[in-house]
TITOR-905361 format. One record per residue (C-alpha): residue number from 1; x, y, z. Coordinates in nm, 4 decimals. Each point is the difference from the previous one (the first is absolute). Layout:
N
    n      east     north        up
  NUM         X         Y         Z
...
***
This chain:
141
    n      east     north        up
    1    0.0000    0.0000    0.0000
    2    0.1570    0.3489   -0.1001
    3    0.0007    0.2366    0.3225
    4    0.0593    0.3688   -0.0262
    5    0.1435    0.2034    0.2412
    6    0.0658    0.3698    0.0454
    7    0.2132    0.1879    0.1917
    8   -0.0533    0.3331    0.0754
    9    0.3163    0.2066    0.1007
   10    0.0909    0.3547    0.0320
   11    0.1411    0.1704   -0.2826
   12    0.3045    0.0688    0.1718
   13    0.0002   -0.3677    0.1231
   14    0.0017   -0.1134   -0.3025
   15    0.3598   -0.0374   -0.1696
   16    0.1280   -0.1741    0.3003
   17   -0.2742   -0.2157    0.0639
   18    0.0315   -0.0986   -0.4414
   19    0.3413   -0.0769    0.0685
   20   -0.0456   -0.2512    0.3273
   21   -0.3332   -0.2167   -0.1889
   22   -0.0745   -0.1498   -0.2708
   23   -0.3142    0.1627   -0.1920
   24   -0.2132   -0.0921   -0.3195
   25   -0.0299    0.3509   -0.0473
   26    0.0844    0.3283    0.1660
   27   -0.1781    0.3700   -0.0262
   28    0.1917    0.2576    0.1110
   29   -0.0301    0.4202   -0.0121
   30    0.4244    0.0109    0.0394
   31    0.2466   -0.2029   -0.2325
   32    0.1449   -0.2875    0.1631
   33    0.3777    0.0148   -0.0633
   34    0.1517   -0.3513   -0.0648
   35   -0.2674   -0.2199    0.0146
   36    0.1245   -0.3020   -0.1750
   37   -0.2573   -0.2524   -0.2312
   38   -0.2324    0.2308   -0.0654
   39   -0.1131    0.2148   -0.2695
   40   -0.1291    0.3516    0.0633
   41   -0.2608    0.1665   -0.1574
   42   -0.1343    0.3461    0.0417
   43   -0.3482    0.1163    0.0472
   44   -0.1738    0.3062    0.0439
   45   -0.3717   -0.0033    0.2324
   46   -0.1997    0.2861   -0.1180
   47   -0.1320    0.2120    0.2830
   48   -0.2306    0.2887    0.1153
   49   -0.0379    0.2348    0.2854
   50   -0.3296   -0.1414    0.1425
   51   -0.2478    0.1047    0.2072
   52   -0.3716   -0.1318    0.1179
   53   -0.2842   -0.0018   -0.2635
   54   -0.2205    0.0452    0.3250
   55    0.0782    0.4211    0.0275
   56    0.1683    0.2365   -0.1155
   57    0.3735    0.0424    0.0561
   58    0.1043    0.3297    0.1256
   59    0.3443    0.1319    0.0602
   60    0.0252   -0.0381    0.3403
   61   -0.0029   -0.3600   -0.0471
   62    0.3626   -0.1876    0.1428
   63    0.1872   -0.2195   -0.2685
   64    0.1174   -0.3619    0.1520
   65    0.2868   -0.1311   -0.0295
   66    0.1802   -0.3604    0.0237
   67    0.2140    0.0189    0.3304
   68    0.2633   -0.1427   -0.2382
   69    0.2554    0.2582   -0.0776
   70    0.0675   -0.2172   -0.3325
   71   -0.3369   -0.0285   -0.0993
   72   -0.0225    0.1677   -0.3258
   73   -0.4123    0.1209    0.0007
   74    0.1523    0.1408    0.3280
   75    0.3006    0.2153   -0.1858
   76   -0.2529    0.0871   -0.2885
   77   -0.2688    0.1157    0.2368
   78    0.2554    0.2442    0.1854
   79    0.1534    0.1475   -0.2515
   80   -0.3376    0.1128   -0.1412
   81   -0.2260    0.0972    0.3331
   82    0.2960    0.0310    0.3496
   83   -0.0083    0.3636   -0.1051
   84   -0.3973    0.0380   -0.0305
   85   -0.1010   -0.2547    0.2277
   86    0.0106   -0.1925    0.3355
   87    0.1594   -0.3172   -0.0306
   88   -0.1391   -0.2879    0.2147
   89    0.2413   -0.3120   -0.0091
   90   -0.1939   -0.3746    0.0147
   91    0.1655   -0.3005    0.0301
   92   -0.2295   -0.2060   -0.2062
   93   -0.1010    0.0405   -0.3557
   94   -0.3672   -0.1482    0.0871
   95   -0.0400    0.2395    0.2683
   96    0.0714    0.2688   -0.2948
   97   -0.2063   -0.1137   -0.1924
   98   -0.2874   -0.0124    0.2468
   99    0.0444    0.3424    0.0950
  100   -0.0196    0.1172   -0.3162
  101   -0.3445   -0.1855   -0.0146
  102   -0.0929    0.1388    0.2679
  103    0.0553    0.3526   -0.1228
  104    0.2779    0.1027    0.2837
  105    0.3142    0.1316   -0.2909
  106    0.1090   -0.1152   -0.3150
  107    0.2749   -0.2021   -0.1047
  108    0.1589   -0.1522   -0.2701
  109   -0.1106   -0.3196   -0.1066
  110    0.0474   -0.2406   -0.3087
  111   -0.2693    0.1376   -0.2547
  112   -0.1961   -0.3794    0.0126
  113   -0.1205    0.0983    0.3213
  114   -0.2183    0.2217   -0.1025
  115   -0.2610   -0.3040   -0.0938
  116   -0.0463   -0.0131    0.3608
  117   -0.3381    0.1757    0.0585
  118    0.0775    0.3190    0.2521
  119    0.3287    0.0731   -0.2325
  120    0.1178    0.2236   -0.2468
  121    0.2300    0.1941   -0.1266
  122    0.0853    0.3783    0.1780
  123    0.1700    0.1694   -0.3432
  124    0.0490   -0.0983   -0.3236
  125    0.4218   -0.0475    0.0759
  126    0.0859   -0.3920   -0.0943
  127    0.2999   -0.0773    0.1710
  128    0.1931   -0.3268   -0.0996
  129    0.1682   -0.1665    0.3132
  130    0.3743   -0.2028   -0.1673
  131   -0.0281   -0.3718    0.1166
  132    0.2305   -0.2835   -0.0107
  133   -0.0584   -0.3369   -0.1103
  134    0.2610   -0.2719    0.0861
  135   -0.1132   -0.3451   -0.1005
  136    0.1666   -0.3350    0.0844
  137    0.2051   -0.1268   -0.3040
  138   -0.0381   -0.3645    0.1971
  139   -0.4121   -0.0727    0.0370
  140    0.0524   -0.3092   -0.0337
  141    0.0701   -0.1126    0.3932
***
């Protein structure tokens, strides 16, 4: 029986973590530097300032942030609004998302999101987020 299994890690946790296991394959916001058997691939997610469909945004309204100083939605979202905005830091991308639902700030978010119902987007700015894609030249194990 084929079993799945994902790991979710930091992005700063990352590269070290890649270089101690073995992994079908590995998503990453930072290059990983000497990974060995695997090929990398790079990706872009497309992404939007959101807000909640449920009222109006106004400018008062914080932006959230990833805790994670490497996070790269995090980087993207200060350069734009730390000068216009307050910044409230979250430590979990759920909890962003829900209060964005929930119509407490905006943040940025990967533009398939907006599907969810009490989503959508704050401007019209599309932001695309660099991923990496490293991808075990072994599967066979």
């Amino acid at each position: 029986m084929d079993k799945s299994e994902i790991n979710i890690q930091k992005t700063s946790d990352i590269p070290t973590i890649a270089h101690q296991e073995d992994f079908d394959k590995i998503f990453c916001f930072q290059k990983i530097e000497n990974l060995k058997h695997y090929d990398e691939t790079i990706g872009h997610i497309e992404s939007v300032y959101a807000c909640s469909s449920n009222i109006k945004a106004t400018e008062e309204m914080p932006i959230f942030v990833n805790k994670d100083k490497n996070c790269p939605f995090r980087k993207q979202s200060l350069m734009k609004f730390a000068h216009l905005k307050s910044v409230v830091e979250i430590d979990s991308f759920e909890n962003i998302i829900s209060l964005v639902e929930n119509g407490k700030g905006i943040a940025l978010l990967p533009k398939w999101l907006n599907k969810r119902a009490n989503i959508k987007p704050y401007d019209q700015d599309i932001v695309l987020i660099p991923f990496y894609q490293y991808e075990n030249q072994n599967q066979s194990r």
